[in-house]
GUTORSE-791001 format. One record per residue: x, y, z of N, C-alpha, C in turn. Coordinates in pm, whole numbers, plus 50000, padded with zeros to 5 digits. Layout:
BEGIN
XYZXYZXYZ/...
//
This chain:
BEGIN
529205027748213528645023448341529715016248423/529935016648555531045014548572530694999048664/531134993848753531124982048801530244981548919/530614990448996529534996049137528134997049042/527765010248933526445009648929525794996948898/526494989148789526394976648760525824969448885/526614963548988526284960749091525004967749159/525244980549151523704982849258522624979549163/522774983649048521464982048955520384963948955/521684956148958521614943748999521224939349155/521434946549225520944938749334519254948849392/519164959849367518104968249333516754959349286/517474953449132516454947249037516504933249086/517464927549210516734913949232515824914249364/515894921849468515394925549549513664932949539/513494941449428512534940449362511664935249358/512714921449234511734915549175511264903249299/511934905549373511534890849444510504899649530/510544909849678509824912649714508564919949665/508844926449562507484928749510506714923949397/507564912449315506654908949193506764896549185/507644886749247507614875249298506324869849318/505514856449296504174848349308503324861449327/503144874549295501774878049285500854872849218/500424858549201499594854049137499164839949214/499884838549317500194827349428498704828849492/498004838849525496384842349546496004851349504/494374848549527493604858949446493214871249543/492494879749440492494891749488492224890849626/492334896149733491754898549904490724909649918/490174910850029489464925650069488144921049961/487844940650011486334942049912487264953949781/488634958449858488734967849778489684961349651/490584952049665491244948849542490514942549445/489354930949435488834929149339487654940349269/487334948649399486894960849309487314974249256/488464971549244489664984249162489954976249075/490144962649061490174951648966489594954348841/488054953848917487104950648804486714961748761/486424973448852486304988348776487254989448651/488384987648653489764987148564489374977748447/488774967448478488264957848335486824965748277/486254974048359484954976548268485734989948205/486494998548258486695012248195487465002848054/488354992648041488894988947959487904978747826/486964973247857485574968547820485104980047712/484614988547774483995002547758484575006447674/485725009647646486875023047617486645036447701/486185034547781485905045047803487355053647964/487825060747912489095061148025489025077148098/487885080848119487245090848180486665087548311/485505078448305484495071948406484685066748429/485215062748601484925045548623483515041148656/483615026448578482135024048667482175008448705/481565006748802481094989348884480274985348879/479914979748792478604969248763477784977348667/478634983648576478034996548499477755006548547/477565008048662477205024348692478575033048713/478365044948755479715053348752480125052448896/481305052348932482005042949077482925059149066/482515069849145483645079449138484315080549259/484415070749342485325069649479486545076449464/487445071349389488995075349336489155080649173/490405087649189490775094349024490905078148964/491485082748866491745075448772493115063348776/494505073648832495415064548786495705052848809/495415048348898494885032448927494735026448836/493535031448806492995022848682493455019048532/493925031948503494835040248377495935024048399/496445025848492497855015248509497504999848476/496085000248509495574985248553495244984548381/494604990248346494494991748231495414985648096/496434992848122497604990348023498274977348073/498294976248209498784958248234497404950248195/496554951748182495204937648110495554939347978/496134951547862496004951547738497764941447725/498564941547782499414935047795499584919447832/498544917447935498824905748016497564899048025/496634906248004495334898048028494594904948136/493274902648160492794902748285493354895448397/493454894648504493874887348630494334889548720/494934882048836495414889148923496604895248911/497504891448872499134897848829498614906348767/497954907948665497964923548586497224936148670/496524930448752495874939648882496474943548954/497624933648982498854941549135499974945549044/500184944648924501464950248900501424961848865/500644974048891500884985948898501144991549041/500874983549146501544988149241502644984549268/503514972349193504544967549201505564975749124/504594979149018505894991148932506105001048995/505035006449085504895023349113505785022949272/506315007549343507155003849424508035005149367/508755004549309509985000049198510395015249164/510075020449074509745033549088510145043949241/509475041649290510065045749450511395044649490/512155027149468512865024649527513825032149403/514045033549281514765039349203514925053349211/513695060549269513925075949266514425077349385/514405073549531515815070049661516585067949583/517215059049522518605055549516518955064449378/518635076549316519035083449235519195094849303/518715094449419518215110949454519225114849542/519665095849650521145097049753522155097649637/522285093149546523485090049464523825110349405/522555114649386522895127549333523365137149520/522605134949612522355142649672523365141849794/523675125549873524185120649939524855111749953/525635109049814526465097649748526735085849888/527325075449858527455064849961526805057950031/525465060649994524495054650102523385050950037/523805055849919522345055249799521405041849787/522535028749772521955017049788521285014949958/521885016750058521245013650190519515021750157/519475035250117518205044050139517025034550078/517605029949908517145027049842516295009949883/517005001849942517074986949991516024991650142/516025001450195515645002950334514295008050312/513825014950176512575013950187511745007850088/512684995549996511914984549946511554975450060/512414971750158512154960950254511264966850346/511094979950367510094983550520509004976850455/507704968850539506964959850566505684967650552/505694980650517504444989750453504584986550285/505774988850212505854986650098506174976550005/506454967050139506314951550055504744947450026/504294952450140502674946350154502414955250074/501844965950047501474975749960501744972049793/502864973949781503084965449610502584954549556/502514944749697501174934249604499844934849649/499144950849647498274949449687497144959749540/496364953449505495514957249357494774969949439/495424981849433494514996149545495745005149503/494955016449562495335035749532496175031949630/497055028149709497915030849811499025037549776/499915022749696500795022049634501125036649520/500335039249468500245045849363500255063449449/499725062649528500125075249602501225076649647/501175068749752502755064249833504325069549695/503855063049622505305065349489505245083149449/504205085649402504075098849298504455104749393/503495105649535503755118549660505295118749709/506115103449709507335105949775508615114549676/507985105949561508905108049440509385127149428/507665131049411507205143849445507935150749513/508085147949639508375154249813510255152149761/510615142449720512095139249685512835151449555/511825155549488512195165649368512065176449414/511325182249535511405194049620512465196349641/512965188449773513825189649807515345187649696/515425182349566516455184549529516695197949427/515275203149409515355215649389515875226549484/515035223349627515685234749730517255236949730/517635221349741519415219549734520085226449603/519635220249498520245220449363519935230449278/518645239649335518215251649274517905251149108/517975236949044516955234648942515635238248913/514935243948820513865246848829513405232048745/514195225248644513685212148668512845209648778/514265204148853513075194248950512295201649086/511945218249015510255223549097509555216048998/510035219748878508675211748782508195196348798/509195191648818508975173548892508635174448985/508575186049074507455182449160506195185449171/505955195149075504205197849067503705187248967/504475181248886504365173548818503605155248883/504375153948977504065140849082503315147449161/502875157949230501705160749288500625159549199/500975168349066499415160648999499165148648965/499945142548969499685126948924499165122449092/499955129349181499245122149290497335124749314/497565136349257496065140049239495585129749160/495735125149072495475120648974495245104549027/496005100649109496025091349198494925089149318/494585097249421493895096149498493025106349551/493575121149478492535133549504493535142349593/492725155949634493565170349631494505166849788/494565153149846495335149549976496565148349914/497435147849794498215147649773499225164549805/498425172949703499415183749672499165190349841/497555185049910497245195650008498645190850137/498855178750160499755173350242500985184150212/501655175850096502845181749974502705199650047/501985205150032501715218650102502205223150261/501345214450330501225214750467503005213850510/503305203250434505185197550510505875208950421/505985213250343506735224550300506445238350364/505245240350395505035255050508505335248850613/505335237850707505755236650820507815237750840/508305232850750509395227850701510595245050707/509435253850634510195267650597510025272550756/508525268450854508765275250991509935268151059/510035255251070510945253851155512175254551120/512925262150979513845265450955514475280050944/512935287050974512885301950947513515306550789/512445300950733513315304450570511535305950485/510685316550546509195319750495509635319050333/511015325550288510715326750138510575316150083/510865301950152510475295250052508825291050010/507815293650061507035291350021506275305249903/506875312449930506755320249806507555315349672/508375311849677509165307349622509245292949541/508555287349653507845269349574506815272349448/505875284349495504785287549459505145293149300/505675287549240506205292049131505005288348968/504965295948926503845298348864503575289948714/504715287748674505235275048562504185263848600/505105262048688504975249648758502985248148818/502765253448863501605257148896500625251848781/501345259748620500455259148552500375241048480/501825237448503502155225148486501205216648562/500955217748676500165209448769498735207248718/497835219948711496855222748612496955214748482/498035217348413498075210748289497455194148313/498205185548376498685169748441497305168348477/496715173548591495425170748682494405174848644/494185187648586492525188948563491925183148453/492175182048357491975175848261491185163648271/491025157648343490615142948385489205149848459/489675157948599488595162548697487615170648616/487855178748469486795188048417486045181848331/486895165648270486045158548209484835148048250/485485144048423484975132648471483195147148527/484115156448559482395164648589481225165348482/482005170948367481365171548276480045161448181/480965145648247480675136148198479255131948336/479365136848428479015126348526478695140348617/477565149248611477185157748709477285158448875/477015144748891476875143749072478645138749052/479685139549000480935140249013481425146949136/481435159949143481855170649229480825167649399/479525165549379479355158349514479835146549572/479835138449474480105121149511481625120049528/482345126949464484165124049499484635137249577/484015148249605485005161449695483965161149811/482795159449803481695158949935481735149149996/481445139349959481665129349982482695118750058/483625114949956485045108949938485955112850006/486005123950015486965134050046486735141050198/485665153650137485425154650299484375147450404/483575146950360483385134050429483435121150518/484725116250438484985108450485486035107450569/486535119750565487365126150668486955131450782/485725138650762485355143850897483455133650967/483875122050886482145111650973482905102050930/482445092750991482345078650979481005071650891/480935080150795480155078050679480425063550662/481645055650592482135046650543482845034550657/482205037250804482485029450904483755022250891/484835035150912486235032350933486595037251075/486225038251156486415044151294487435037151374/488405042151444489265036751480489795046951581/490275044151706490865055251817491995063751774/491955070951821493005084951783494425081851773/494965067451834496025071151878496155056451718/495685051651667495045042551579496945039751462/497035052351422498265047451329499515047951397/499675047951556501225048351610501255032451607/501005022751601500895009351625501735009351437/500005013651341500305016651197502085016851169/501995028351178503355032851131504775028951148/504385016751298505235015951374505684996451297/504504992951249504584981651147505294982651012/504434995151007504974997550837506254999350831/507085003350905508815007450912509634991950963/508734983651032509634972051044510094965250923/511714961250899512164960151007513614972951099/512884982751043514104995851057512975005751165/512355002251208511935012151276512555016351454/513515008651504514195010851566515095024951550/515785020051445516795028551418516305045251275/514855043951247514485057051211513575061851346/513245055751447513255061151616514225068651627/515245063051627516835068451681517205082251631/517235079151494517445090851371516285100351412/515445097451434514055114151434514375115151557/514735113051687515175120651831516445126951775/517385122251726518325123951721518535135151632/517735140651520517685153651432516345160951500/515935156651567515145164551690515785178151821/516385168951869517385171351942518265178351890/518905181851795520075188351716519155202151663/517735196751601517515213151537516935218051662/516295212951774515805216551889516965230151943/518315219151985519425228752013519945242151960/519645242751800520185246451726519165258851674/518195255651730517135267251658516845281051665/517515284951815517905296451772519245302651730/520065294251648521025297051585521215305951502/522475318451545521675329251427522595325551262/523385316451283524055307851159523075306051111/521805297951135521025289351062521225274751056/520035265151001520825250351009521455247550843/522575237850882523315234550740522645226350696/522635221050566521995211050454521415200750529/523005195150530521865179150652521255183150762/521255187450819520455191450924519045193650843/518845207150778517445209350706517205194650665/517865185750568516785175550556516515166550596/517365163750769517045153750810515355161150908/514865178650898513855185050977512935182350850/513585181250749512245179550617511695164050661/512575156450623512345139550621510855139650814/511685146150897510885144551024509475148150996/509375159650929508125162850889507175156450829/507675150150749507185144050573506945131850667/507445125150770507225113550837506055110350918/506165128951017504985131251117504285133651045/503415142350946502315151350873501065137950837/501765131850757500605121650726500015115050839/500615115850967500275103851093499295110851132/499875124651153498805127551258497645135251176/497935138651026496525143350975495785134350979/495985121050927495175113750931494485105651064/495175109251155495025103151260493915111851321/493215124451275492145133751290491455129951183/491255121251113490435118551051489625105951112/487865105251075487035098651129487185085751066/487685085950966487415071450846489355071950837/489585054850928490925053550929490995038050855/492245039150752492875024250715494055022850711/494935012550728496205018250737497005017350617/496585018950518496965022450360497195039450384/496275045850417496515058450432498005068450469/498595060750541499875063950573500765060850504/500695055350420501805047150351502695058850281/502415069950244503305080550170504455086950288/504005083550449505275087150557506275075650555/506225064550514506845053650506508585058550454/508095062950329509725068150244510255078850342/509955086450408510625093650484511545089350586/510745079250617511865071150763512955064350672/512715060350549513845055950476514795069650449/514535078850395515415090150384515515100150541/515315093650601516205098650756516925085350779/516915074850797517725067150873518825068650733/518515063450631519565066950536520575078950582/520145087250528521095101050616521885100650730/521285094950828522085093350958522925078850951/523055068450871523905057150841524625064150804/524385071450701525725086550637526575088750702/526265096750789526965102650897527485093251011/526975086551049527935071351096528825065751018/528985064050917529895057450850530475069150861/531085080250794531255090850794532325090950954/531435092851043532575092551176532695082451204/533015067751132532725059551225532685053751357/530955057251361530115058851491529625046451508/529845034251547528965022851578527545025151636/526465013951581525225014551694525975004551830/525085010651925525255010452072524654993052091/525454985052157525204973752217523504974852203/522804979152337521314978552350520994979952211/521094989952139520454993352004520804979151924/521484976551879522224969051839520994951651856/521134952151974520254934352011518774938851985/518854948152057516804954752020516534954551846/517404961051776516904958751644517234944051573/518004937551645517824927051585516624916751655/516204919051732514644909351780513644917051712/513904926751644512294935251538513024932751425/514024929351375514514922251215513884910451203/514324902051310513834887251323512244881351365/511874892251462510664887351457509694885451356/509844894551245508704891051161508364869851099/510024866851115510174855651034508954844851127/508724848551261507924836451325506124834851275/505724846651315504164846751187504354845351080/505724849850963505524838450876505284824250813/506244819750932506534803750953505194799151016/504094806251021503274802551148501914806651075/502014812850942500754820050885499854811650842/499894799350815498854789050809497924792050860/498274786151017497924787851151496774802551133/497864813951149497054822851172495734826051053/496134823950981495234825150848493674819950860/494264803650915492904793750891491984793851042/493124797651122492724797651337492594808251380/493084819551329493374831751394494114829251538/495074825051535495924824051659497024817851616/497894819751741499344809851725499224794351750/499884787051701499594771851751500844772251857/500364760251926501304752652045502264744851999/502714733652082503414725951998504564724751925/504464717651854506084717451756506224730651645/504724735151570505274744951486505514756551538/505164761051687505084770851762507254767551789/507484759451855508884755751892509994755451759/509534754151640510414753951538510404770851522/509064778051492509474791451493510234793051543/509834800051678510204803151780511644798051749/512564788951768514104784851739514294794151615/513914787351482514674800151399514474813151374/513504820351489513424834951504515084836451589/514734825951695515824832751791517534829451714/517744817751606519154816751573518914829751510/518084832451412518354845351309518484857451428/517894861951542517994871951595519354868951699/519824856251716521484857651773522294862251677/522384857751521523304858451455523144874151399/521974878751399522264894551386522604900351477/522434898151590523224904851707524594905151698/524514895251718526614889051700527204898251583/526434895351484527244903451361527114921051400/526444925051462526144938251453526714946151577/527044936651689528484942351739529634938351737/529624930351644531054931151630531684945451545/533174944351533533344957251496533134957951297/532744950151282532024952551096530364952751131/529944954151224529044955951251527904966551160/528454980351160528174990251077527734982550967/528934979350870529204980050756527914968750705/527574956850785526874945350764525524948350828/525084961150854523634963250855522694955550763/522894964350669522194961650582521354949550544/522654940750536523244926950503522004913150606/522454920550690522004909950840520344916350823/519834928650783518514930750840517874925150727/518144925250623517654920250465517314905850490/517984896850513518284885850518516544877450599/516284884750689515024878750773513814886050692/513754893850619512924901750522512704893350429/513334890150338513084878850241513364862550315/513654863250415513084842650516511464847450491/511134862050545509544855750553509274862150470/509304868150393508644870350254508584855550171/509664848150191509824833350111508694824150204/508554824250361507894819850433506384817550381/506044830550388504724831750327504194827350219/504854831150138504614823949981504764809349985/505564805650076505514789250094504544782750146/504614787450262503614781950355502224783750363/502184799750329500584802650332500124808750204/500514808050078499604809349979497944800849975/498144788649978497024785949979495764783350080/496644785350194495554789150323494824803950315/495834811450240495174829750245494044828050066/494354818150008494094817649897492634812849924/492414801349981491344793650024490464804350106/491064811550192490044818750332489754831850290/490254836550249490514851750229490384851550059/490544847449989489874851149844488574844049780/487704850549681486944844149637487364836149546/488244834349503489354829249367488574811949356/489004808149470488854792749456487194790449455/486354797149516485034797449514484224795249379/484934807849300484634804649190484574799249103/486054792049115485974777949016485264769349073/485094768949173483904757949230482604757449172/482244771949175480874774349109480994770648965/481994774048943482264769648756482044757448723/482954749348824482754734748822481754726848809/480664734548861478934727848907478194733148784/478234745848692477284750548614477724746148450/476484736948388476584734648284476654747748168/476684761748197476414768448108476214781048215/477304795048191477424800848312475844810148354/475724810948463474684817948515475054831048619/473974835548626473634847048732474494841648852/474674850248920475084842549056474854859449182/473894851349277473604861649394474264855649512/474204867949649474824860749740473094862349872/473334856449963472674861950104473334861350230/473694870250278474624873650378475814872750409/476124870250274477554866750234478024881350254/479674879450291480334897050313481034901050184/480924916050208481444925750040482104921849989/483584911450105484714908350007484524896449931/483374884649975482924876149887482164883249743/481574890149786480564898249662481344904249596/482704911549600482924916049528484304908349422/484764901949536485374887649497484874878549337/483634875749377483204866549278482774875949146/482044893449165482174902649066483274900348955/484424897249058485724902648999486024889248893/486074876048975486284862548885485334857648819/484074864448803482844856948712482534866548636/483414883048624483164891248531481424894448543/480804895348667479384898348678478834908548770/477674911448719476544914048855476064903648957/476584908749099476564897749221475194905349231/474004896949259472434905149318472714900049466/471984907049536472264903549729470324903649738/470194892749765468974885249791468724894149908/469014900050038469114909450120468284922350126/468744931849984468364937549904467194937149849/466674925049850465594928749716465914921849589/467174918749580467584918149450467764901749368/467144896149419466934876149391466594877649262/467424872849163467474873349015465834866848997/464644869848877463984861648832464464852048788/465744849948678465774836648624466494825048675/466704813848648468084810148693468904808748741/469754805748872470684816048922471734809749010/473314806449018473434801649147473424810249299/473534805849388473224812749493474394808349598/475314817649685476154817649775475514824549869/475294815849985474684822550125475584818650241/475194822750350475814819150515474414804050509/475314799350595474394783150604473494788650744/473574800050776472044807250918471584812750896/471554816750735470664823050648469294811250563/469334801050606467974793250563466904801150571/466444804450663465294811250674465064823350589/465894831350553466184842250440465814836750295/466544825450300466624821850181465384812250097/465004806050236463384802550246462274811850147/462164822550235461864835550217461614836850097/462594840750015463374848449891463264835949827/463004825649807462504816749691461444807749661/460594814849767459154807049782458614804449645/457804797449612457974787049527458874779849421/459754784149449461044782249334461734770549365/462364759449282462794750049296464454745649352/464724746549457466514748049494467064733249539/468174732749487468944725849514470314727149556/470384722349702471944724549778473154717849650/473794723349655474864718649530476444717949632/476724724049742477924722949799478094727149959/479264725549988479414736050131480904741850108/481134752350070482764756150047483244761550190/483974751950254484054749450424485454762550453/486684767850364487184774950424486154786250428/485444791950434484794803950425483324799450457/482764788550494481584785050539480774794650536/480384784450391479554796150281478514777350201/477634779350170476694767450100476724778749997/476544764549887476134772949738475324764349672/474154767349637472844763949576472424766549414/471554759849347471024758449251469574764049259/469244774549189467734783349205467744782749076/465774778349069465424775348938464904787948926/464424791948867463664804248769462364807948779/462094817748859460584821548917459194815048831/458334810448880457004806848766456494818448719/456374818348567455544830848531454174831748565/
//
């Protein structure tokens, strides 16, 4: 091993570990969806059972399996909790950033570390890796996938066709048939705008095919087998469905992931702008060339594709989140990569304007860090002094990347200068606002509260409390949440989490029963009560 890999391997694995596995345990689960991929993952592991998922015992067939499979083997390792819940998306990040920087090192030597560093830091896959959900886990298999294509097309390995039907089924395996069907769509679009039809005869290779089959069905013929309304509830449903209604009241305007996408790439989305006009423009020129286009060219028209396809399929879809996109993310890393290539290569400086513009989208993120308290507990910016301290060290960090980035090492200290405000507020956050996002946004602390008050654990229901509380406290009390709402007011025993303008509900729902107010848990202004046990 020589001194360079040494070096990249090392700064790879500290970058990593800090942006993606660093205090994942700093708060508890968020949403309705991480503590319930959580806890599905503790009952399939409960159970033994690694076929079915189910939530609150019943069968939960929203998503495949591998989620869980992952979550799985980190609780038999680590325990139940939150770290063992997010660190399968932290590995399956990691993972990502290793198959970039193997794939430039084989494919596009010199740049391998920039590709690799440029799409650990984009601000889709930092957030994504500590997040307990199917995102992550797609996002890796599908890119990894889409990355073994293409080094087959180049390298004419039938290896890596097989690595790639291989990570399509796992992406199946991951989130359902949007993996290989995408994986599809950008490789027939890819052969039109290169005029090269054979390759999709040619992808279509029948090994491999059977390989895919092998990986993916296996799971889908058992989970039917096991669970009849399977094939309605996850392909009718889940799938189409929720793609073409707002079944699952995700509705969002059409134009919904250009904002998306345009987050997820900070702080490089300037300059993979630049790079997709710029291999736009070239195969545009070039297309009716009766040469054909050369290597880089084709993959800086693959990477464009693999970037656009997910935006705008999904962006025709009725049920939008912006997890969904996260598998176009690696693409803007393997185009701007490519085109740093070729700048260094001639050395081509970025342009003054370019140059100051990307450094006020490097730097800006650092001020809502410094400021996430605030936003967390107020939903707004504050005035004042913490508003004026941001604000100052956004703007020294966004002079001193300027300065450095025209000067004439400018090039060379990209990297260097954009990294640098990526981990200020990645450190920001974890400083400042762990326990404001911890307090507001998780049920984590709730629960020990409730723990705190019960001599001997009980039932616990909510009334008008929201999913991510309900499923929150599922997740940290290892229970059935009943929703008084429902119908569902336990006979025995029970504590009770309501909205404090829910009295009258709650009136209601415990007529003659004996209650006692026991608290007010004020970040989340929520009362939690003592219910005695219906008279027989």
């Amino acid at each position: 091993m020589t001194t360079r890999t040494r070096t990249d391997i090392l700064l790879l694995a500290g970058f990593c570990a800090f942006l993606f596995f660093y205090g994942t345990g700093q708060f508890g689960l968020l949403g309705a969806d991480e503590p319930r991929y959580a806890q599905v993952s503790r009952e399939m592991l409960e159970r033994r059972d690694f076929v079915t998922p189910t939530l609150a015992g019943r069968p939960w067939l929203e998503k495949p399996p591998l989620y869980y499979w992952q979550a799985i083997l980190a609780y038999s390792v680590l325990g139940v909790g939150d770290v063992a819940a997010r660190i399968p998306s932290a590995m399956d990040a990691t993972f990502l950033v290793i198959a970039i920087y193997l794939f430039f090192r084989r494919f596009r030597p010199g740049v391998e570390v920039d590709a690799a560093l440029i799409a650990a830091s984009s601000a889709g896959v930092v957030g994504y890796s500590r997040a307990a959900s199917t995102d992550m886990v797609l996002a890796s298999t599908f890119s990894i996938g889409m990355l073994a294509w293409w080094a087959w097309r180049e390298g004419g390995k039938k290896t890596h066709l097989a690595l790639f039907y291989i990570f399509m089924a796992l992406g199946m395996l991951a989130k359902g048939p949007v993996a290989p069907f995408l994986g599809g769509v950008i490789i027939a679009l890819f052969a039109a705008a290169t005029r090269d039809w054979r390759l999709i005869a040619k992808t279509l290779w029948l090994p491999g095919i059977l390989v895919f089959c092998g990986v993916s069905l296996p799971w889908y013929l058992a989970a039917q087998a096991r669970n009849p309304q399977f094939f309605h509830e996850f392909i009718l449903e889940h799938n189409l469905a929720r793609f073409s209604t707002n079944l699952y009241h995700h509705s969002e305007p059409l134009w919904y992931y250009l904002p998306v996408i345009v987050l997820a790439l900070v702080p490089w989305i300037l300059l993979v702008g630049v790079a997709f006009l710029k291999a736009v423009r070239v195969w545009w020129a070039e297309r009716k060339s009766p040469d054909g286009f050369d290597l880089d060219l084709q993959l800086n028209i693959f990477a464009c594709i693999w970037l656009v396809i997910p935006v705008i399929f999904f962006s025709l879809s009725r049920s939008k989140l912006p997890g969904y996109i996260l598998p176009a993310v690696p693409a803007g890393a393997v185009l701007l990569a490519d085109d740093l290539r070729r700048r260094f290569e001639d050395s081509q400086p970025l342009t003054k304007s370019i140059a100051i513009v990307h450094a006020l989208i490097a730097a800006a993120p650092v001020i809502p860090a410094i400021l996430i308290a605030y936003l967390v507990v107020q939903h707004r910016l504050p005035g004042g002094r913490p508003m004026f301290i941001a604000l100052a060290v956004g703007f020294l960090i966004c002079a001193a990347i300027a300065v450095t980035l025209v000067s004439r090492v400018g090039l060379n200290m990209l990297r260097f200068v954009t990294l640098i405000p990526v981990v200020l507020a990645a450190a920001a956050v974890l400083k400042l606002g762990t326990v404001a996002i911890d307090q507001t946004l998780s049920a984590r602390p709730l629960a020990a509260e409730l723990a705190s008050v019960e001599t001997h654990t009980l039932p616990v229901a909510v009334c008008g409390a929201s999913r991510e509380l309900e499923y929150g406290l599922a997740f940290y009390r290892n229970q059935v949440i009943s929703r008084y709402e429902l119908g569902q007011a336990p006979a025995e025993e029970h504590l009770l989490v309501a909205l404090p303008t829910w009295k009258v509900a709650i009136a209601d729902h415990t007529a003659g029963r004996r209650v006692s107010f026991l608290g007010h848990y004020a970040p989340q202004d929520v009362d939690y009560y003592w219910v005695a046990a219906a008279p027989k």
